[in-house]
C-alpha positions as CSV (number, residue, x, y, z in Angstrom):
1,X,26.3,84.4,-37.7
2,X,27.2,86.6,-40.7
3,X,26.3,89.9,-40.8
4,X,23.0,91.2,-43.8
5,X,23.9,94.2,-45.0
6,X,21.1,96.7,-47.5
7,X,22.7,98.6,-49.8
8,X,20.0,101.0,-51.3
9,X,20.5,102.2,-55.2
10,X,22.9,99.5,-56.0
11,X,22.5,98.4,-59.7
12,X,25.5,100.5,-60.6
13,X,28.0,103.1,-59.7
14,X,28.9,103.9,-56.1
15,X,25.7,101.6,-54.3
16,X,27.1,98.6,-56.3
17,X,31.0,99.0,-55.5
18,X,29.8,99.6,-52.0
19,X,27.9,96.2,-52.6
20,X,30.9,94.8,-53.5
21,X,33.3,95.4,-51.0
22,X,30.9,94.9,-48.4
23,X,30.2,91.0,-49.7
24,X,33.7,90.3,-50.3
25,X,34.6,91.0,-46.5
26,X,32.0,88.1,-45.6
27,X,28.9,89.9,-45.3
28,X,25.0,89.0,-46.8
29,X,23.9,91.9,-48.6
30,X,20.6,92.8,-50.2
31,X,21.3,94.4,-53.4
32,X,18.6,96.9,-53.8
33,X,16.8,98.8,-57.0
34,X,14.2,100.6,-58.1
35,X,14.0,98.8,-61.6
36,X,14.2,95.0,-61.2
37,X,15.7,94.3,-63.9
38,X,18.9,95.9,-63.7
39,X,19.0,95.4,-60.2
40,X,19.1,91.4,-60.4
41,X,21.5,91.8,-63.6
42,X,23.7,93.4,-60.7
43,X,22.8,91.1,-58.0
44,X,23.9,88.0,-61.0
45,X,27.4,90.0,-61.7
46,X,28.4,89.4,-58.1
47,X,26.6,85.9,-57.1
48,X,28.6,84.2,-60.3
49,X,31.9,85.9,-57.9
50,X,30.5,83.4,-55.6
51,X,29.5,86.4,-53.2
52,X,26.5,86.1,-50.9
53,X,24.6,88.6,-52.8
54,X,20.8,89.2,-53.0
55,X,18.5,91.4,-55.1
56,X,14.9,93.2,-53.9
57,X,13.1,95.8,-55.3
58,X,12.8,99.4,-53.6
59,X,11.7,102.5,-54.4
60,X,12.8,104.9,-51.8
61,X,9.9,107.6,-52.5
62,X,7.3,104.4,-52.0
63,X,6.5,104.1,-47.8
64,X,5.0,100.7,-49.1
65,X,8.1,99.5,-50.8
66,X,10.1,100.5,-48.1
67,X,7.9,98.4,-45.5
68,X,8.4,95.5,-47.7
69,X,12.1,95.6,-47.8
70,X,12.2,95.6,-43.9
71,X,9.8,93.1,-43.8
72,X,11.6,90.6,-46.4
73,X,15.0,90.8,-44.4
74,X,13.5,90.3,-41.4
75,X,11.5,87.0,-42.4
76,X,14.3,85.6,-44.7
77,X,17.7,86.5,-42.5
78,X,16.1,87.1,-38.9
79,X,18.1,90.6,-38.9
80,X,19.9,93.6,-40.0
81,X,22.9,94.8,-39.4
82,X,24.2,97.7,-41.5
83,X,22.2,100.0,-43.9
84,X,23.8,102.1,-46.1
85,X,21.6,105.0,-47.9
86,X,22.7,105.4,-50.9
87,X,19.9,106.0,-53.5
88,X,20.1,109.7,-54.4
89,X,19.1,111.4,-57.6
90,X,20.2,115.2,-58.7
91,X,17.1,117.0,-59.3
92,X,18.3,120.4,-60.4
93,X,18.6,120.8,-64.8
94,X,21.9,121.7,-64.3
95,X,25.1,122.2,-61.6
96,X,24.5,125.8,-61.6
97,X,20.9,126.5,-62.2
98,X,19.5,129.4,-59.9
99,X,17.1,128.8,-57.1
100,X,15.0,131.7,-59.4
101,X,14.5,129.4,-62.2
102,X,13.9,125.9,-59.6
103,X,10.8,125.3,-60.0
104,X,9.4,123.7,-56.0
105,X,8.5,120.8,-57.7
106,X,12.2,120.1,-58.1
107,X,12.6,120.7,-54.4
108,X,10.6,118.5,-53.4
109,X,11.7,115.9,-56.0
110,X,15.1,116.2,-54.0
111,X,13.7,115.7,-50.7
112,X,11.7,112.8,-51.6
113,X,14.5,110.5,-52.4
114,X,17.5,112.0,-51.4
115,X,16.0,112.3,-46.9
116,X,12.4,111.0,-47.1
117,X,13.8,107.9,-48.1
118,X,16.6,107.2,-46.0
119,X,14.4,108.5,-43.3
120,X,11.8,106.1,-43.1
121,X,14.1,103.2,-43.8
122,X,16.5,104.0,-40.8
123,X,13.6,104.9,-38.7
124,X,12.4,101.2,-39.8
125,X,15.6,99.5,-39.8
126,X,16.8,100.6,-36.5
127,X,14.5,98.1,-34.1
128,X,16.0,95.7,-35.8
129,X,19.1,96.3,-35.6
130,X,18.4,96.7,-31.6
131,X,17.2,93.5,-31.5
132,X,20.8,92.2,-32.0
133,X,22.2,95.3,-30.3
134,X,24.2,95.7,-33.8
135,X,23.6,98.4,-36.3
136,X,25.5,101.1,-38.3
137,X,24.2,103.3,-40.9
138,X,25.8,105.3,-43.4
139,X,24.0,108.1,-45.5
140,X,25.6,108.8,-48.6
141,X,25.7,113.2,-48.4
142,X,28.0,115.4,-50.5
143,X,30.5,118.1,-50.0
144,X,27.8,120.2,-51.8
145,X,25.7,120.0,-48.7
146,X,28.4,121.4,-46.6
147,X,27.0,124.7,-45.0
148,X,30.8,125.0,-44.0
149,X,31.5,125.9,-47.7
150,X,28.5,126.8,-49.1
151,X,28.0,128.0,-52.8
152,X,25.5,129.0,-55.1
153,X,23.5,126.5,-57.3
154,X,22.1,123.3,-57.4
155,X,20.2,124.7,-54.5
156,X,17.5,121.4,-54.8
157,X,20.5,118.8,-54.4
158,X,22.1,120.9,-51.8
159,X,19.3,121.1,-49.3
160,X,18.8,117.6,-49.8
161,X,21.9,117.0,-48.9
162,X,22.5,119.3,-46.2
163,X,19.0,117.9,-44.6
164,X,20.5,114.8,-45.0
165,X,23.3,115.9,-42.7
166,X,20.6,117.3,-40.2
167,X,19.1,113.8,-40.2
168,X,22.1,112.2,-39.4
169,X,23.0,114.4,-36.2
170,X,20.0,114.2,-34.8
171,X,19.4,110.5,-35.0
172,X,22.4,109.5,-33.7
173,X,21.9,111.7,-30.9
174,X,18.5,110.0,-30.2
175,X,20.3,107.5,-30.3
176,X,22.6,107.6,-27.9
177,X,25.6,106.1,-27.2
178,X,24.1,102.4,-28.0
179,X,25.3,99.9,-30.8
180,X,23.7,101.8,-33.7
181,X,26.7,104.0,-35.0
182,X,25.2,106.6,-37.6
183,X,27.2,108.8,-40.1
184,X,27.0,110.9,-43.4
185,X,29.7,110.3,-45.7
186,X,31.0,112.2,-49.0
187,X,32.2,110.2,-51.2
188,X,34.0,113.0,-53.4
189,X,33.9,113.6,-57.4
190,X,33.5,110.2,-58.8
191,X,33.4,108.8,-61.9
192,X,29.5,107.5,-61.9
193,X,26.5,108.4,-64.4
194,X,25.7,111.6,-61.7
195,X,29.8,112.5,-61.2
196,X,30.1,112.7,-65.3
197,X,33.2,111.0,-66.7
198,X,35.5,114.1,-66.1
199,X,35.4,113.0,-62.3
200,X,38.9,112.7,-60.6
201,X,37.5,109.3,-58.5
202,X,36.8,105.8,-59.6
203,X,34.0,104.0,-58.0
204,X,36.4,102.2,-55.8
205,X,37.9,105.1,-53.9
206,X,34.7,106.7,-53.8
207,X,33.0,103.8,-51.8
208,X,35.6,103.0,-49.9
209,X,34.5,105.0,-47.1
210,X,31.3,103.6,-46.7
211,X,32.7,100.3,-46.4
212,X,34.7,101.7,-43.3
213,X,31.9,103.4,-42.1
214,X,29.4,100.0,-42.3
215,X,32.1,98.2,-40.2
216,X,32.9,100.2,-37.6
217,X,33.8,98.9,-34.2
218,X,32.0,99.4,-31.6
219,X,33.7,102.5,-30.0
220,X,33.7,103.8,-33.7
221,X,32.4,107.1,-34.0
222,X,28.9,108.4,-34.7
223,X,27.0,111.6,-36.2
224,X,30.1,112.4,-38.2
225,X,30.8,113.4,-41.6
226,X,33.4,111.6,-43.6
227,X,35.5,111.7,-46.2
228,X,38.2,109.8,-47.1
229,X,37.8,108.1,-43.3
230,X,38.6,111.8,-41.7
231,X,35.9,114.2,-40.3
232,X,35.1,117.0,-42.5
233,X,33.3,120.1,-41.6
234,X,29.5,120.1,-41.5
C-alpha cells in the first residue's frame, strides 16, 4: 500500500519542492495551505505531472483546522505515514532587529506557527502513524536556532526555532525507540520568498534533506538535527 505523506505550507518554495520529490518517489501526499486558492493551483501544478497529489486547507495557528486535516486523512486514506512541518513564517521587521524594539506580540506570533503548530499536529498525527507502526516526522528548524552558534537578532524567529529543536528531542525521546523516527532539519539559505533572492540554495537542494529524512529506514536515526543529511550541532 503506498505510503500518504502531509506536507504542511506547500503552495510554494521549500513545502512544495519537498511535495514534489516526495510524490515522485511513489508516495500520496496531501498538499497543504492556509489559502485555498493557491494551495490547489499547487496541488494542479503537480497532478497534471500525473503525481498522486492532493490539496486541504490548514492553518497551523487554528487547533480546529488542524483536527480536520487529521481527520480527512484518516477517513479518505486509512493512515499516515510521514509528516513534514514545514509551515513557518519570520515574524521579526527585519534580520537584525533588537529584542528591545520586539514587541511580545511578535513573539508570540513566532511561536504560534512556527512550534504550536507542528506541535499539535505531531502530537495528533503520531497514533496514527502507530496504528501502522510507520511514522517519520521532519520539522523544518534553522541554523538560526542553533544555540551552538548563537547570534544576536531576529530573536522572535530564533526562539521559535530553537523551541522547535527542544520539541523535537523530547518527542522522540517519548517516543522511544519505536517506528516513529523524528528530526529537525535546516535546510540552509535558499532561494524562497523568506531566503530573499540573494540566497546561495535553490529550492531543490534545500528540500532535499527532508526528503531523506521522510524516508528513512527503519534503523534511521531520530531527534537529530540535519543538514545536508549530516548532524549538525544543536
Amino acid at each position: 500500500m503506498k505510503k500518504v505523506a502531509i506536507v504542511t505550507g506547500a503552495n510554494r518554495g521549500i513545502g512544495l519542492e519537498a511535495v514534489k520529490q516526495l510524490a515522485e518517489l511513489g508516495l500520496t501526499v496531501i498538499l497543504t495551505a492556509r489559502d485555498s486558492k493557491k494551495g490547489k493551483t499547487a496541488a494542479e501544478s503537480l497532478t497534471k505531472k500525473n503525481l498522486d497529489v492532493h490539496f486541504h486547507e490548514l492553518d497551523v495557528t487554528d487547533s480546529k483546522s488542524i483536527t480536520n486535516l487529521i481527520k480527512y486523512v484518516e477517513k479518505e486514506f486509512g493512515r499516515l505515514d510521514i509528516l513534514v512541518n514545514n509551515a513557518g513564517i519570520f515574524p521579526d521587521k527585519t534580520w537584525t532587529t533588537s529584542f528591545l524594539n520586539t514587541p511580545i506580540d511578535t513573539i508570540r506570533e513566532g511561536m504560534e506557527t512556527n512550534v504550536y503548530g507542528p506541535y499539535q499536529l505531531s502530537q495528533l498525527a503520531a497514533p496514527l502513524m502507530m496504528k501502522n507502526k510507520y511514522g517519520r516526522i521532519v520539522n523544518l528548524s534553522s541554523g538560526m536556532g542553533q544555540l551552538e552558534d548563537m547570534e544576536g537578532g531576529s530573536i522572535a524567529y530564533r526562539m521559535s526555532k530553537t523551541a522547535l529543536n527542544a520539541m523535537t528531542r523530547v518527542m522522540s525521546k517519548d517516543l522511544g525507540k519505536g517506528p516513529i523516527l523524528i528530526n529537525s532539519m535546516c535546510p540552509g539559505w535558499v532561494r524562497t520568498d523568506m531566503g530573499g533572492a540573494n540566497a546561495e540554495r535553490t529550492v531543490e537542494k534545500g528540500a532535499e534533506t527532508i526528503t531523506w529524512l521522510a524516508t528513512l529506514p527503519d534503523n534511521g536515526p531520530t531527534g537529530g538535527f540535519f543538514r545536508d543529511k549530516k548532524p549538525i550541532e544543536w
